[in-house]
C-alpha positions, 0 to 999 in steps of 0.5 A: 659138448664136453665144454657145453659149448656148441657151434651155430652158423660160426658162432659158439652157444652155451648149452646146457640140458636141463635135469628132466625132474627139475624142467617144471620149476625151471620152465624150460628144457634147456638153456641157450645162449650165446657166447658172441665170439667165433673162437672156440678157447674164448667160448670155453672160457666165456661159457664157464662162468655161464654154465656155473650159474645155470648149475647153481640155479638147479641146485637151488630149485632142487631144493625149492620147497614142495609147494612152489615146485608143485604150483610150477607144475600147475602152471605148466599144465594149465598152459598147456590147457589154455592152448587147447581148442576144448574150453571145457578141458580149460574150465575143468583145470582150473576148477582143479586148481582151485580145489588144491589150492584149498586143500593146501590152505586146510593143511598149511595155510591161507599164505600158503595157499595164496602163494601156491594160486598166485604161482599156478596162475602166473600172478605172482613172481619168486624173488628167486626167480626173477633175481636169477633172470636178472642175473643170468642176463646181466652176466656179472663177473663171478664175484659180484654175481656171488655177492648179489645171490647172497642179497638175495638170498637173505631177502627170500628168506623173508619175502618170497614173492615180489608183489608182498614187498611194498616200501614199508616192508622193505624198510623194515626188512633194512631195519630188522634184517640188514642193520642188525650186526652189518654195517653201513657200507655193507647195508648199502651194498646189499640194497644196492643189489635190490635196487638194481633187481628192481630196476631190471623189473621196471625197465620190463614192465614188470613192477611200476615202483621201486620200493629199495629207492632212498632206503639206504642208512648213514655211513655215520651210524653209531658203532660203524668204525671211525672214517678212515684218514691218511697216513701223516708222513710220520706215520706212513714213514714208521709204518714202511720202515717196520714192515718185513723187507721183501713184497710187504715193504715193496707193495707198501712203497708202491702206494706211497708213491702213486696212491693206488689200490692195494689190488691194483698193484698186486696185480701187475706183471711184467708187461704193464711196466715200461721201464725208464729209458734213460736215468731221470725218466719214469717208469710207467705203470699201466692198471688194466682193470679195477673197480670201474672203466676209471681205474683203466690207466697209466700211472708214472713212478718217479721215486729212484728207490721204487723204481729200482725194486719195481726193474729187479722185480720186472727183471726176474720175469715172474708171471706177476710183478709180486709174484709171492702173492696166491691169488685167492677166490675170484682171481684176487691176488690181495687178500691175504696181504691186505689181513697181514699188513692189517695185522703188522699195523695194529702190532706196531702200535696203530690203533686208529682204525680210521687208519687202514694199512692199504686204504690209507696210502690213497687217501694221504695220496689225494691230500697231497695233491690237493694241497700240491695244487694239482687240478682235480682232472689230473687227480681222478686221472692218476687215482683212477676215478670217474671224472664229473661231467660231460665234456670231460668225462666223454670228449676230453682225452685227459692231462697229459703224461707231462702233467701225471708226472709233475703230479707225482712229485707230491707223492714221495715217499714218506 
C-alpha cells in the first residue's frame, strides 16, 4: 500500500482512502480503480499519475468555498433520508433544507441560495466536479491532464455550475475571458477542452446540448503574430552555419534533412536508430510517440554529414541521442533548446516572426516535397501526419521504404 496500489484476484488496483473531513464533498470513502496489468512495477508506475490526480482533487475540495461543502453535506444527508422506510424523517429534511437555504439567501444572497439548494437536492452539477470525473476517466497524459484543469479552472471562476452556461454565456465567456491577451490558437485550445467536457456529459445524458460548438475565434485575428513560413535555402543554410557546433547545429541539421519535430528528435536514443549497412544506405530512424498515433513512424537520413553525426552521437551510448538536453516538466527534453534556438535567430538578424527556429525546418520540408512532386500519402507518411480517408487511413500499410527514401532526396540540407 506504500505505492497505493493493492492486488485483487491477479490484478492490481489503485486505492486511495479519502480524508474523512473531506468524504462529504467528495462523495465517496475511497477511491478504486483498476490499473489493467498483472505486473506490479507497471502498476506502480501506472498508478502514480492516478493517485496525483486524486490528490489534487482533494486539495481543491479542501478549498471548496463553505457553501458547496456544506450543500455536499445536505446532499449526503438527504440521501440517506430518501432511503429510510419514515416518510415523515424524509418531509422534515427537506422542510429543513428549505429553511437553510433561505437563511443562506438573507445572508449571502438569492444566488447563493439557489446554488446551495440546487447542490443539496442533486439538480445542479459543479463544473469542478463533473470536469474531475471526465478527467479522472479519460486518463490524460500528465501534461494535457494539467492543461485541461487549467481551462477549467478559468471557467469555474466565472461559471460554477454547468446548468447557468447557456450558448450566449459561453461566447462571451470566449470574448471577455479567453480573447483578452491570448491567442487564437491558445483560445481554441482552451474551448477544446470544454468541448470535450461536454461531450463527456452528452454521451451520458447529462447535458442535451453543447454550447462551446462553433465558438472558436480566427487564427487570423488582428495582433496574432504572422503565419509562420518555411526557411528559404538561403535562410535555413546561415541560420546552421551560425548556430554554435555541437547539439544546436546537429538538431538543427536533423530537421533539415527529415522535416520532423523539434521534440521528435530530441527524444531519440540510440535504439531508434538502425545504422546503414553498407556506405550509400540510409540510416533509419523510428519516432515512437509524438502528437497523434501518426507521428509513429520510420523515417530515413540520406544526407553523409547527418549520418555521420547521428553514428558518433549513436556510438558513444548515451541514454538519448542528444544526450546535453535535461529533460524538463512532463518528460519534455525540447524546452529549453527550443528558447535558445529562438533567441540565436532573432540575434542573427531574423526578424520575421512567421519564422520559428524549429517549426520552420517542417514547413520548408512539406514544400519541398510538394514541389519535388512526392504524392501526399508519401508526405503525411514521413512528416507523421493523419492520413484522410478510409481506405488509406485504416487498410493501406503506406509508401514503401524505397519510396520514404526517394523522398527524402528533397530534403537536403540547405
Amino acid at each position: 500500500m506504500g505505492d497505493f496500489i493493492e492486488r485483487r484476484r491477479q490484478q492490481w488496483y489503485a486505492v486511495v482512502d479519502v480524508p474523512k473531513k473531506l468524504q462529504p464533498v467528495i462523495g465517496k470513502a475511497r477511491f478504486v480503480q483498476s490499473l489493467k496489468t498483472t505486473n506490479r512495477a507497471t502498476a506502480v508506475d501506472r498508478a502514480r499519475l492516478l493517485v496525483s490526480a486524486w490528490k489534487r482533487r482533494f486539495k481543491s475540495a479542501a478549498g471548496a468555498s463553505p457553501i458547496v461543502s456544506e450543500a455536499a453535506e445536505w446532499r449526503q444527508w438527504l440521501d440517506e433520508t430518501a432511503k429510510s422506510d419514515d416518510h415523515m424523517q424524509d418531509e422534515v429534511a427537506s422542510m429543513l433544507m428549505t429553511d437553510r437555504a433561505e437563511e443562506i439567501e438573507r445572508i449571502h444572497g438569492l444566488s447563493s441560495a439557489k446554488l446551495f439548494a440546487g447542490l443539496a437536492q442533486g439538480q445542479v452539477m459543479l463544473v469542478s466536479e463533473i470536469g474531475e470525473q471526465w478527467l479522472q476517466e479519460a486518463r490524460y497524459r500528465e501534461k494535457s491532464d494539467h492543461e485541461h484543469r487549467y481551462a477549467l479552472k478559468l471557467l469555474a471562476q466565472r461559471h460554477s455550475t454547468v446548468e447557468e452556461i447557456t450558448r450566449k454565456l459561453a461566447g462571451e465567456f470566449v470574448r471577455d475571458v479567453l480573447a483578452k491577451g491570448r491567442k487564437s490558437a491558445t483560445v481554441n485550445k482552451l474551448i477544446g477542452s470544454y468541448l470535450q467536457l461536454w461531450k463527456f456529459m452528452l454521451n451520458r445524458g447529462l447535458v442535451e446540448a453543447n454550447p462551446w460548438t462553433a465558438q472558436g475565434i480566427s487564427r487570423r485575428r488582428a495582433g496574432d503574430e504572422e503565419t509562420r513560413r518555411p526557411f528559404t535555402e538561403e535562410e535555413g543554410a546561415e541560420f546552421i552555419r551560425r548556430l554554435d557546433e555541437g547539439v544546436d547545429q546537429d538538431v538543427a541539421s536533423l530537421l533539415a534533412v527529415t522535416a520532423m519535430r523539434l521534440e521528435e528528435a530530441c527524444q531519440l536514443k540510440p535504439a531508434d536508430a538502425t545504422l546503414p549497412a553498407r556506405k550509400g544506405d540510409p540510416l533509419w530512424l523510428v519516432i515512437r510517440e509524438g502528437k497523434t498515433k501518426a507521428a509513429q513512424r520510420r523515417v530515413p537520413v540520406i544526407e553523409p554529414k547527418v549520418i555521420a553525426m547521428l553514428r558518433a552521437r549513436i556510438e558513444a551510448k548515451h541514454t538519448y541521442v542528444f544526450h546535453e538536453l535535461e529533460e524538463v516538466r512532463w518528460g519534455d527534453r525540447s524546452v529549453e533548446l527550443s528558447k535558445r534556438l529562438g533567441r540565436r535567430l532573432r540575434s542573427f538578424g531574423f526578424r520575421d516572426k512567421g519564422l520559428v527556429a524549429g517549426h520552420s525546418w517542417r514547413h520548408r520540408g512539406a514544400t519541398l516535397l510538394e514541389q519535388a512532386g512526392v504524392t501526399r500519402d508519401t508526405q503525411d507518411a514521413l512528416l507523421g501526419h493523419q492520413r484522410p480517408g478510409q481506405g488509406r487511413g485504416r487498410y493501406s500499410k503506406g509508401p514503401s521504404d524505397q519510396q520514404l527514401v526517394e523522398a527524402v532526396r528533397a530534403l537536403r540540407l540547405p
